[in-house]
TIZAMI-904601 format. One record per atom (N, C-alpha, C, CB): y, z, x; residue number from 1; atom name; residue in one letter. Coordinates in steps of 0.1 Angstrom, whole numbers, padded with zeros to 4 digits. Each point is the difference from the previous one (the first is absolute). Glycine has a CB too. Example, Ala and Ser with C-alpha at 12.3 -4.5 7.8 and 13.67 -1.06 7.14 Angstrom:
2
     yy     zz     xx  num  atomo  residuo
  -0057   0078   0132    1      N        A
   0012   0000  -0009    1     CA        A
   0012   0000   0009    1      C        A
  -0012   0012  -0019    1     CB        A
   0023  -0019   0015    2      N        S
   0011   0000   0009    2     CA        S
   0011   0008  -0008    2      C        S
  -0006  -0022   0012    2     CB        S
***
This chain:
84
     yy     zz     xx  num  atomo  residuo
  -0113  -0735   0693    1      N        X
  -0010   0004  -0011    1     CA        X
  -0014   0000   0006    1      C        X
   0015  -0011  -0017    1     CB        X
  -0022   0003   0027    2      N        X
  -0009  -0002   0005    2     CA        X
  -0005   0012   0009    2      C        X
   0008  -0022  -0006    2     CB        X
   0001   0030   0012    3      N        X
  -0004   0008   0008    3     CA        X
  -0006   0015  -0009    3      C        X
   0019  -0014   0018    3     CB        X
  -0008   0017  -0033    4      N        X
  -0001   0007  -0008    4     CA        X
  -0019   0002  -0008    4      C        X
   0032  -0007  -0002    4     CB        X
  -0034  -0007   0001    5      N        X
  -0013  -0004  -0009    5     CA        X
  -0012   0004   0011    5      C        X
   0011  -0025  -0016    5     CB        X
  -0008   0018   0036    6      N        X
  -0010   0006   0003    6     CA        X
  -0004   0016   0006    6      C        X
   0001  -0024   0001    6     CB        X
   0015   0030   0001    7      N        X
   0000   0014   0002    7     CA        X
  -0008   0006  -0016    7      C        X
   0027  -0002   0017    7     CB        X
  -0022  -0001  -0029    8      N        X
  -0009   0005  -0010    8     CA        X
  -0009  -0003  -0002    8      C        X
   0011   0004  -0007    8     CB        X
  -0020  -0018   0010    9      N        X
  -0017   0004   0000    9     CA        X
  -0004   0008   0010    9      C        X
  -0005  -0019  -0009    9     CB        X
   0010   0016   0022   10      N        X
  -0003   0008   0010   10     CA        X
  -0004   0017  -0001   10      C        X
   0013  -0019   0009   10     CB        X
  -0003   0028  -0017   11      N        X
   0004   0008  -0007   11     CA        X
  -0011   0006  -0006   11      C        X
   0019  -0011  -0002   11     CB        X
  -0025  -0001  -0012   12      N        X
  -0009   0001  -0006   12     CA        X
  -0013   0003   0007   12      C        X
   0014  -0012  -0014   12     CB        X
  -0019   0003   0017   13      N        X
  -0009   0000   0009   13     CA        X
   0000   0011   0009   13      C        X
  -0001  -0022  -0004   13     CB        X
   0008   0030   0009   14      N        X
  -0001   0011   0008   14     CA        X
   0002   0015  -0012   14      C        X
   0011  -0018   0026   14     CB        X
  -0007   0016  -0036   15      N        X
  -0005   0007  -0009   15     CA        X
  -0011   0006  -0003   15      C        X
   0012  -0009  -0002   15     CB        X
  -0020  -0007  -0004   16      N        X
  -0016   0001  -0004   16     CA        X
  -0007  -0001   0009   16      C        X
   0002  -0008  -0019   16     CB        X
   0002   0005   0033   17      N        X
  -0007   0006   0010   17     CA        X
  -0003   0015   0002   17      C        X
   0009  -0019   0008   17     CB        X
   0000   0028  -0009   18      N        X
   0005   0010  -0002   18     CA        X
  -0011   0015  -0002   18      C        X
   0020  -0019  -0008   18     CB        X
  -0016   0010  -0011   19      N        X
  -0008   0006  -0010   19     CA        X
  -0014  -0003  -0001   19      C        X
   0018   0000  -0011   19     CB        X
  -0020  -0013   0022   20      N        X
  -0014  -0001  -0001   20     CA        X
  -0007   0011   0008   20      C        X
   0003  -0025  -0003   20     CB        X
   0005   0022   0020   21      N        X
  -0007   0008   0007   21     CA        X
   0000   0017  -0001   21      C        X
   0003  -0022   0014   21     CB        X
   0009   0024  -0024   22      N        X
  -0002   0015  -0002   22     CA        X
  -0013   0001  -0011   22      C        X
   0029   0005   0003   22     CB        X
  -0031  -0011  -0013   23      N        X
  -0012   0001  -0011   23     CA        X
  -0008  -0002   0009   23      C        X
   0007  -0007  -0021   23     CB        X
  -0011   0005   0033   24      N        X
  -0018  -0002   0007   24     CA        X
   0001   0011   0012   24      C        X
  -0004  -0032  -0002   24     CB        X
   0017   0042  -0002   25      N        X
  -0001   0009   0012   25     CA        X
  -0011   0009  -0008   25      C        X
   0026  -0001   0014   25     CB        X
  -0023  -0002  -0026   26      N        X
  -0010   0011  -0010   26     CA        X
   0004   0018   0002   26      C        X
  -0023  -0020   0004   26     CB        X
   0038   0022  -0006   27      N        X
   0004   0015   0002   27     CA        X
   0014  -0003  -0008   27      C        X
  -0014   0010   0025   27     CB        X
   0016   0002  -0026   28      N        X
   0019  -0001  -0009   28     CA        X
   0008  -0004   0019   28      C        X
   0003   0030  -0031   28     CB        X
   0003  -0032   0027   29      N        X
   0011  -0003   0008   29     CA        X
   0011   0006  -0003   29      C        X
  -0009  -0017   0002   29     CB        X
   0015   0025   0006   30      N        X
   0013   0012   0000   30     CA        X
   0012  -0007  -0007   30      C        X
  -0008   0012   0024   30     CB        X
   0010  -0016  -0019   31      N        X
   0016  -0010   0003   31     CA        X
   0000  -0017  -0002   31      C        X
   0006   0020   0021   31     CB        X
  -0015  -0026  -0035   32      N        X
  -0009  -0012   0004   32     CA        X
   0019  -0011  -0002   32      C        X
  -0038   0007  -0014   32     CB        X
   0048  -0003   0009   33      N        X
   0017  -0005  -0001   33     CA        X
   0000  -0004   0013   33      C        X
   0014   0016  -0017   33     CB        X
  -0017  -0009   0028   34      N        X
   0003  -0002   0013   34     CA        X
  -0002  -0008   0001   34      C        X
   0000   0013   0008   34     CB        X
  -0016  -0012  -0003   35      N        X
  -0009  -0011   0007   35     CA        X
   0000  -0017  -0015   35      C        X
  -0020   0028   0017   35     CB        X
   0023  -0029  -0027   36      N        X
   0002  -0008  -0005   36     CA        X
   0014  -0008   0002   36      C        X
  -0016   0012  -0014   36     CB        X
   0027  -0007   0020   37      N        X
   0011   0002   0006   37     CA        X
  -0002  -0008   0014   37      C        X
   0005   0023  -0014   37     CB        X
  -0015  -0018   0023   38      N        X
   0000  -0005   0014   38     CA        X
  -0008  -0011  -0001   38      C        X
   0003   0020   0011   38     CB        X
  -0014  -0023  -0020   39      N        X
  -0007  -0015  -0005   39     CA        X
   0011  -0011  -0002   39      C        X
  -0019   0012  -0015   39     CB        X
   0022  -0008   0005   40      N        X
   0015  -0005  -0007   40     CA        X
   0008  -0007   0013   40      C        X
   0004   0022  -0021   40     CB        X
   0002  -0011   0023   41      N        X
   0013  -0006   0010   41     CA        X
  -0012  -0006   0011   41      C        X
   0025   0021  -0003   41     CB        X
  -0037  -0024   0012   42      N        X
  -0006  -0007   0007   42     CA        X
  -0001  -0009   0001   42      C        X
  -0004   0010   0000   42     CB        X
  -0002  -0014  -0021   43      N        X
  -0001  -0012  -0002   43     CA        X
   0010  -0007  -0003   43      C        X
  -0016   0006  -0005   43     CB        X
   0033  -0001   0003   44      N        X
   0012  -0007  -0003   44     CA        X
   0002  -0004   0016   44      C        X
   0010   0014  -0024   44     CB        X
  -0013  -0005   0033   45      N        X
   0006  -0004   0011   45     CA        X
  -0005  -0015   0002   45      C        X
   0002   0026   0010   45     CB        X
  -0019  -0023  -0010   46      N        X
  -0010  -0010   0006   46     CA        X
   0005  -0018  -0010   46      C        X
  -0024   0025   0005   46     CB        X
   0030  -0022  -0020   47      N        X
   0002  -0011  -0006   47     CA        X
   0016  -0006   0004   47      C        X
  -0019   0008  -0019   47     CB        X
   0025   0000   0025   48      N        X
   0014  -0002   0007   48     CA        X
  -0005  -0009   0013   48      C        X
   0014   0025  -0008   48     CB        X
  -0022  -0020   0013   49      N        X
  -0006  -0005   0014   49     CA        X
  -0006  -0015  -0001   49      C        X
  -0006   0025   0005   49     CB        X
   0002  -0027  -0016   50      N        X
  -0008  -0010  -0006   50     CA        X
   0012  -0016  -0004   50      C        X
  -0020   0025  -0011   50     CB        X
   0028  -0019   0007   51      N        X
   0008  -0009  -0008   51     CA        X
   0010  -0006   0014   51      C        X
  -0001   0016  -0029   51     CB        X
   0007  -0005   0038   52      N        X
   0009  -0005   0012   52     CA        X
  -0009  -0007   0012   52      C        X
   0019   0021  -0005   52     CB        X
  -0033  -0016   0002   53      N        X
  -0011  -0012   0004   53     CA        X
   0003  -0014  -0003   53      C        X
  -0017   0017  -0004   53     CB        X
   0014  -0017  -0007   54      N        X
   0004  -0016  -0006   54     CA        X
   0006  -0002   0000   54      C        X
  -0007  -0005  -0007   54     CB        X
   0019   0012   0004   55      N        X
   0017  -0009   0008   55     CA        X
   0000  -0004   0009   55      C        X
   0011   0011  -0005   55     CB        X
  -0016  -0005   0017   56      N        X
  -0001  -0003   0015   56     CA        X
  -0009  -0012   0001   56      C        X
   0002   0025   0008   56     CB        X
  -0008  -0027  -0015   57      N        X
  -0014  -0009   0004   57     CA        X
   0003  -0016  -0010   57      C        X
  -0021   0027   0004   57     CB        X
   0029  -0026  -0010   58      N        X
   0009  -0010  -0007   58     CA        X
   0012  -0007   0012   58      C        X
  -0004   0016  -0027   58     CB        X
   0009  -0005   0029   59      N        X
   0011  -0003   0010   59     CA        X
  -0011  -0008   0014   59      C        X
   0021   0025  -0008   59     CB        X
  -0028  -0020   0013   60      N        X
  -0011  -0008   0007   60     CA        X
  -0004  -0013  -0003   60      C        X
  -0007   0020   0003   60     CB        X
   0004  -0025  -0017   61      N        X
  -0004  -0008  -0005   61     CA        X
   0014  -0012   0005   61      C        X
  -0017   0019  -0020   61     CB        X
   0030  -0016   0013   62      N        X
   0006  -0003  -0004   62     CA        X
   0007  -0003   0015   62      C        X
  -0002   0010  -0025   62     CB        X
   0001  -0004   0033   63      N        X
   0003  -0003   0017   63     CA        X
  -0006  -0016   0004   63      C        X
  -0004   0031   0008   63     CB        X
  -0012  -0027  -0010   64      N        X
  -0007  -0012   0007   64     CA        X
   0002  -0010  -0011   64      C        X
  -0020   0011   0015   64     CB        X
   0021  -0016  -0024   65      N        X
   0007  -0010  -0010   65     CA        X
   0010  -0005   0005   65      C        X
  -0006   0011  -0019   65     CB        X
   0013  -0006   0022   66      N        X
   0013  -0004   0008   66     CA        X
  -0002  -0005   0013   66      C        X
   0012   0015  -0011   66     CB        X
  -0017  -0009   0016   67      N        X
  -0007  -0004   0014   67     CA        X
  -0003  -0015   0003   67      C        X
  -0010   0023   0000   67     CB        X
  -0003  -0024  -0012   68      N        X
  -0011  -0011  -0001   68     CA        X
   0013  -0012  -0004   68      C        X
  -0027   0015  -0011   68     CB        X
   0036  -0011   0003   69      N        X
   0005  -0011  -0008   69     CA        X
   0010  -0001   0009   69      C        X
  -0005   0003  -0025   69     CB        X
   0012   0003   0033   70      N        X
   0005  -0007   0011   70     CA        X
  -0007  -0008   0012   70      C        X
   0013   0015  -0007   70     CB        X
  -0026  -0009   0010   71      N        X
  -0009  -0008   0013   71     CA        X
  -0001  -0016  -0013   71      C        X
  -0022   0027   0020   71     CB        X
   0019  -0030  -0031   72      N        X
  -0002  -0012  -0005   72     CA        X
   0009  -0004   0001   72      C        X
  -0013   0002  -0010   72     CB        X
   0029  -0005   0007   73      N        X
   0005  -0003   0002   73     CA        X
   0010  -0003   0014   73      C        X
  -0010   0006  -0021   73     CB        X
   0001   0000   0026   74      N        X
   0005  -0003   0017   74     CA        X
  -0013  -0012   0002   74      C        X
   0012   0029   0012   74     CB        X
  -0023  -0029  -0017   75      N        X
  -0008  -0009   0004   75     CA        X
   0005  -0015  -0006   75      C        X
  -0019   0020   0003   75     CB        X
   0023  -0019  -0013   76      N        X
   0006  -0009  -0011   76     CA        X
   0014  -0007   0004   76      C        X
  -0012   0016  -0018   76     CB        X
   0019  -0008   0022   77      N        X
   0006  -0010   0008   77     CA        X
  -0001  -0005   0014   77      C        X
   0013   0008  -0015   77     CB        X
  -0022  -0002   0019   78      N        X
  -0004  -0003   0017   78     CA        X
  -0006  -0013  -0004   78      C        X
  -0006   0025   0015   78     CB        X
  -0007  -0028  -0030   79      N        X
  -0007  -0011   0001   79     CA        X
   0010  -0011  -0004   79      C        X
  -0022   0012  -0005   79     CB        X
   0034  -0009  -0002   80      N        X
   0008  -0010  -0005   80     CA        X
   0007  -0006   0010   80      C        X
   0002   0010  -0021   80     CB        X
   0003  -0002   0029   81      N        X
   0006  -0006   0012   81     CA        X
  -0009  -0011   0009   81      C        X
   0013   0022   0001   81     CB        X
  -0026  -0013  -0001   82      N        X
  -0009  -0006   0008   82     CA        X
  -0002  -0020  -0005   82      C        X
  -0013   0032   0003   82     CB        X
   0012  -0028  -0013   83      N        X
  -0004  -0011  -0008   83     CA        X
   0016  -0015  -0001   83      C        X
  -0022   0024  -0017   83     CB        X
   0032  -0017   0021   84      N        X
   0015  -0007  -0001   84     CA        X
  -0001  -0005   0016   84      C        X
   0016   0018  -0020   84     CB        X
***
């Protein structure tokens, strides 16, 4: 579901990007379906890009957590021994 919500703002936002920067070209625009079309799909790509970002960067997260929580518990029983 998560990937769906940021592909469609992404979407959006490359929309009214779109329509913005066509309205400040200050001329008609031939074919403006297209080029609202190539915004579009840029910005879906760019919010696809965005979202398998923070998957990746969770999974990172979620690496050194494990990491840390094994070095403590290697210290934790090294001190318990130490201390026996």
């Amino acid at each position: 579901m998560a990937p769906f919500i940021s592909t469609f703002v992404g979407g959006t936002v490359g929309l009214i990007t779109g329509m913005y920067s066509m309205g400040l070209q200050g001329r008609t625009v031939m074919k403006p379906h297209i080029s609202y079309a190539i915004f579009t799909a840029a910005g879906s790509y760019l919010g696809f890009k965005y979202y398998e970002f923070k998957q990746y960067e969770g999974q990172l997260i979620e690496k050194r957590r494990e990491m840390l929580l094994e070095k403590r518990a290697l210290r934790q029983a090294a001190a318990a021994e130490a201390s026996n």
